[in-house]
Structures are given as structure tokens and as C-alpha cells.
C-alpha positions as CSV (number, residue, x, y, z in Angstrom):
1,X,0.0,0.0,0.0
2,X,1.7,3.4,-0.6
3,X,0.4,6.9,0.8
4,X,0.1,9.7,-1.4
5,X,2.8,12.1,-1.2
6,X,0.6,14.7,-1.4
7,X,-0.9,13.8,1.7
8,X,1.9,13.3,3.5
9,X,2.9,16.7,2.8
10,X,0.0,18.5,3.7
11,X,-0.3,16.1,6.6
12,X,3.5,17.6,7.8
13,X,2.4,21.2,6.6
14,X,-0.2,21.1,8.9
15,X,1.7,19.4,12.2
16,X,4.8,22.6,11.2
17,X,1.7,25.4,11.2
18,X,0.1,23.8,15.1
19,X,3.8,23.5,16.3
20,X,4.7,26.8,15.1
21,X,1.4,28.6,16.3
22,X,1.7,26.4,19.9
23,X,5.4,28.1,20.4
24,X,4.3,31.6,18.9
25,X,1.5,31.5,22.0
26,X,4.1,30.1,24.4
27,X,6.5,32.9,23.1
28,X,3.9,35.5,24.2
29,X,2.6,33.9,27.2
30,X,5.6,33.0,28.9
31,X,9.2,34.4,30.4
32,X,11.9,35.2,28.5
33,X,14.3,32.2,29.8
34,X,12.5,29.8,27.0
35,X,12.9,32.9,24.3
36,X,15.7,30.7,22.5
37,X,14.0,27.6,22.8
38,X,10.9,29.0,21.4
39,X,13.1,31.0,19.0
40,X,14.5,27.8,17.5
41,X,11.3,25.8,17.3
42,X,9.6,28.4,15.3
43,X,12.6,28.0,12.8
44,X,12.7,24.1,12.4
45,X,8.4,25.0,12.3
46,X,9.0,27.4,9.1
47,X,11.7,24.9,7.8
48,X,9.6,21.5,7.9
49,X,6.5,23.5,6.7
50,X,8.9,24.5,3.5
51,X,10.4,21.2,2.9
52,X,6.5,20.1,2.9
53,X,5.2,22.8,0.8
54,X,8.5,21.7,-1.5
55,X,7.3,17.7,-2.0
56,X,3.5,19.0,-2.3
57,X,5.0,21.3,-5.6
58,X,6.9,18.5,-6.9
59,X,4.0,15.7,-6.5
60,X,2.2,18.6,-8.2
61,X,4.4,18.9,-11.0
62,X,4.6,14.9,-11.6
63,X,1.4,14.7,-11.6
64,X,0.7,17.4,-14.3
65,X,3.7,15.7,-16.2
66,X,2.5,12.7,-16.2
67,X,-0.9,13.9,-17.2
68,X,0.3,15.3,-20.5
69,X,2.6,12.3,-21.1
70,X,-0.8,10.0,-21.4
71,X,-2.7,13.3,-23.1
């Protein structure tokens, strides 16, 4: 059985927007000792949402490849 990639991507796209939005509130809500640890989560947030965003263009572009190959 394989798992579209596209679902996998927006499956991870989604997880990198809750994590990121979950340390943003922490962030505001909290002291400033976790500021670098909330600081660095946010990154690798942004960064895994990209890489996501990255395989969901890709699958796209197969796809529409693909499409015109059997047009």
C-alpha cells in the first residue's frame, strides 16, 4: 500500500503550522528564559513546513507531467 505524497505533505504542513502557532502563544505567554528555545522551534516549524510545501509542488508537477505524457 503506498500513501500519497501529497498527503503526506500536507499532513506535515499542517503538524509545522500547530507547532509553530503552539510556540508563537508560548513565546507570548511566557518568560523570557524559553525565548531561544521558542526561537529555535519556530525555525525548524518554518523549515519543515517548506520542505512540505517543497514535496507537495513537486507531486504537483509529476502529476501534471504525467498527465500530459498519457494526453
Amino acid at each position: 500500500m503506498t500513501i500519497p505524497p501529497l498527503s503526506i505533505a500536507a499532513a506535515g504542513m499542517q503538524n509545522a503550522a500547530n507547532r509553530f502557532e503552539a510556540s508563537a502563544r508560548r513565546t507570548a505567554t511566557g518568560t523570557l528564559d524559553n525565548l531561544a528555545v521558542e526561537a529555535v522551534e519556530q525555525i525548524r516549524a518554518r523549515q519543515d513546513f517548506s520542505a512540505n510545501a517543497a514535496v507537495a509542488r513537486t507531486a504537483d508537477e509529476m502529476t501534471g507531467t504525467l498527465l500530459d505524457i498519457l494526453v
